[in-house]
C-alpha positions in Angstrom: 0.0 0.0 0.0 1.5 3.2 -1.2 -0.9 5.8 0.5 0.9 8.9 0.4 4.4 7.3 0.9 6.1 8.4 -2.5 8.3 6.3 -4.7 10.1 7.3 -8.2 8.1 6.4 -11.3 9.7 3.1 -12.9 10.2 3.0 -16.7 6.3 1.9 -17.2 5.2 4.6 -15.2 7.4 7.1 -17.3 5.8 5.4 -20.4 2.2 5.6 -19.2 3.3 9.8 -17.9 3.9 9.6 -21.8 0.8 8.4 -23.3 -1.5 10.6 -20.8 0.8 13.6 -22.0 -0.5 12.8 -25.8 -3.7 12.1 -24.9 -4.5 15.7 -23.0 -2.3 17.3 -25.6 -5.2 15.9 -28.0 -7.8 16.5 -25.9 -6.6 20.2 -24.9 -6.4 21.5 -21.2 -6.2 24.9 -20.0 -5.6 24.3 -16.3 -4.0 21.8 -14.0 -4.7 21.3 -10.6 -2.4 18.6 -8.8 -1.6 16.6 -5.8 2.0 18.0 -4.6 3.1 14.2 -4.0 6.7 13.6 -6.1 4.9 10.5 -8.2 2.7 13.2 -9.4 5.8 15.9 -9.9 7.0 13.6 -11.9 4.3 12.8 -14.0 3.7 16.4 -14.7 7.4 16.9 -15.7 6.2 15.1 -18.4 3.1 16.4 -19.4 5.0 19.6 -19.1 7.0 19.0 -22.2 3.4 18.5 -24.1 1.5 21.2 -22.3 3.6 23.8 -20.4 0.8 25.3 -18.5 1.5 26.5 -14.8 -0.1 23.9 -12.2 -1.8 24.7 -9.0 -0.9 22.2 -6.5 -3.7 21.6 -4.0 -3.0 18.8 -0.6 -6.7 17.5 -0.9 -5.5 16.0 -3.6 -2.7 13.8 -2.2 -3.8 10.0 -2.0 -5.7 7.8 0.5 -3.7 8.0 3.8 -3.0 4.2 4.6 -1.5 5.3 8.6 0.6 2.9 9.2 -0.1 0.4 6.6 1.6 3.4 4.0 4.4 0.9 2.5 3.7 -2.5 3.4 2.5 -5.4 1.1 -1.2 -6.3 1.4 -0.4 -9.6 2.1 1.9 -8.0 5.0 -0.8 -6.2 6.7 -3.5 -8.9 6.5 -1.0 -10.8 8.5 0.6 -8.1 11.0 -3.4 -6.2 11.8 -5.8 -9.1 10.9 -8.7 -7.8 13.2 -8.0 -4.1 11.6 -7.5 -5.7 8.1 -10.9 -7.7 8.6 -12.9 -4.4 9.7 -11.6 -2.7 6.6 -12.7 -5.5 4.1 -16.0 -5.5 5.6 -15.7 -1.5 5.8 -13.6 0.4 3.5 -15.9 3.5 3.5 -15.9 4.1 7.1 -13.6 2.2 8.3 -9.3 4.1 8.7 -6.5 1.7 8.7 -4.1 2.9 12.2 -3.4 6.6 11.6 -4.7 6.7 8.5 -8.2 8.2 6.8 -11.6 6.2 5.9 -12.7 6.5 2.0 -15.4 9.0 3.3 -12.7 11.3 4.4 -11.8 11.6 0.5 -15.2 12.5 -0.1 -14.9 15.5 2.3 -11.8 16.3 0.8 -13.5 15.7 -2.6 -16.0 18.0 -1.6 -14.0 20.7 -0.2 -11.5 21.0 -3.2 -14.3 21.6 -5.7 -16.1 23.9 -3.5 -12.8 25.9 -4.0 -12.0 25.4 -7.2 -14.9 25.6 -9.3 -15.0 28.7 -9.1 -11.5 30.1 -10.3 -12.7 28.0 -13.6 -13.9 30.0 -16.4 -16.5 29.1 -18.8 -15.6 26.2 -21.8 -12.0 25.5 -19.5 -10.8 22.1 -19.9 -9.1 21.4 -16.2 -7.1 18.1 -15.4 -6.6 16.6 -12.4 -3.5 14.9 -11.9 -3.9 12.5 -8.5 -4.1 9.7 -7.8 -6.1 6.3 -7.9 -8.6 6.1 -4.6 -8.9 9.8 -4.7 -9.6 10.0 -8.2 -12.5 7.9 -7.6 -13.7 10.6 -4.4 -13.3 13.2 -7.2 -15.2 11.2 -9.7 -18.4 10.4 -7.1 -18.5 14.0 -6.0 -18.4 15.4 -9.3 -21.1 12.9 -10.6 -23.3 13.3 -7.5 -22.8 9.3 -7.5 -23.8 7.6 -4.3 -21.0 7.6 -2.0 -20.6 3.6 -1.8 -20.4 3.2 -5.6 -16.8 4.7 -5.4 -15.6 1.5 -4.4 -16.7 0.3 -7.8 -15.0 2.7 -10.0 -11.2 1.3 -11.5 -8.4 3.4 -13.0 -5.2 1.9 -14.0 -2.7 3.8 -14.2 -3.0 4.6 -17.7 -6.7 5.1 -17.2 -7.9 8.9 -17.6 -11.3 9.5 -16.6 -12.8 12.6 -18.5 -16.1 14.3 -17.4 -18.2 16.7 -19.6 -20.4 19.3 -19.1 -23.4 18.8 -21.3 -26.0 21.3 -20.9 -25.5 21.1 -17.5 -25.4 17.7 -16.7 -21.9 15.9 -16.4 -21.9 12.8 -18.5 -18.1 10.0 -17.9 -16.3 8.5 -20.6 -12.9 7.2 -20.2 -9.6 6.3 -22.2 -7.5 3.1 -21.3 -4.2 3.4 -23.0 -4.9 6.4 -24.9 -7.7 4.3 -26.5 -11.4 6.0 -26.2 -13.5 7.2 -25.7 -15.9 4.5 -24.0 -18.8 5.5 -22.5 -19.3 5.9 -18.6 -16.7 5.2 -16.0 -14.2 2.2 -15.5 -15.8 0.0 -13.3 -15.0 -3.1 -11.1 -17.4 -5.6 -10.4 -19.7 -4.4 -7.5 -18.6 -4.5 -4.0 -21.0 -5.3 -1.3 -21.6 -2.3 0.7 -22.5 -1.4 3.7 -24.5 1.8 2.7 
């Protein structure tokens, strides 16, 4: 579990920090707003040489804190926390690993970075976000006005972009996978049982 822990991008990372550079060179943005995490510096580096625009860096959008499980193996912490480990699998929306934040806390921080940001976008702007997977998905629910428990549903590989549209009002998903898109909707697991 990475969490906010920060590691160098390896050469498939690089080459995926490629591919989404192309793709929102195609697509055209006019205004990034970033987690300040160095996996995501480095990413932009490299959308920077595609689209030099200035980035505003913004801590709600740093990933999932995992406490202290930030850095060990899955397999590692269902072994060393097994009762905390259990209460998360039957939990993850309200349930925080030790020191860490529940999947509704990314929904509050969802919330409160839109309420902020919104409105420094001007009309027709094309905004990226460049974050990161389980906070994505917060971003993505909020945005969407999905229900809170279908986040855990939503999947985005790392060379998954997820691209919402304003259409009259009314934000409709589609998604690229691989530069390849769009398709229609959001990427999504199979469903999770919930505990609404």
């Amino acid at each position: 579990m990475q969490g906010q822990r920060d590691s160098a991008l390896t050469p498939r990372g690089r080459e995926q920090a490629r591919g989404t550079a192309d793709l929102l060179a195609r697509l055209g943005v006019d205004r990034i707003f970033a987690s300040p995490l160095g996996r995501v510096r480095q990413t932009l580096a490299i959308i920077h040489e595609q689209l030099p625009l200035p980035v505003q860096f913004d801590d709600r959008l740093k990933e999932w804190s995992a406490g202290e499980w930030g850095g060990e193996l899955y397999a590692d912490v269902r072994l060393r926390w097994p009762d905390q480990w259990a209460a998360w699998q039957a939990d993850r929306l309200r349930y925080a690993p030790p020191g860490g934040e529940t999947f509704l806390d990314l929904i509050s921080r969802a919330q409160a970075f839109f309420a902020d940001a919104i409105p420094l976008v001007g009309p027709g702007e094309r905004v990226a976000l460049v974050a990161h997977g389980f906070l994505n998905r917060a971003l993505a629910t909020v945005l969407l006005d999905r229900p809170t428990a279908e986040m855990l549903s939503i999947s985005q590989d790392n060379d998954t972009l997820m691209r919402i549209v304003l259409e009259g009002g009314v934000a409709v998903p589609d998604y690229f996978e691989n530069g390849e898109g769009p398709i229609a909707g959001l990427p999504m697991d199979a469903p999770r049982p919930s505990v609404a």
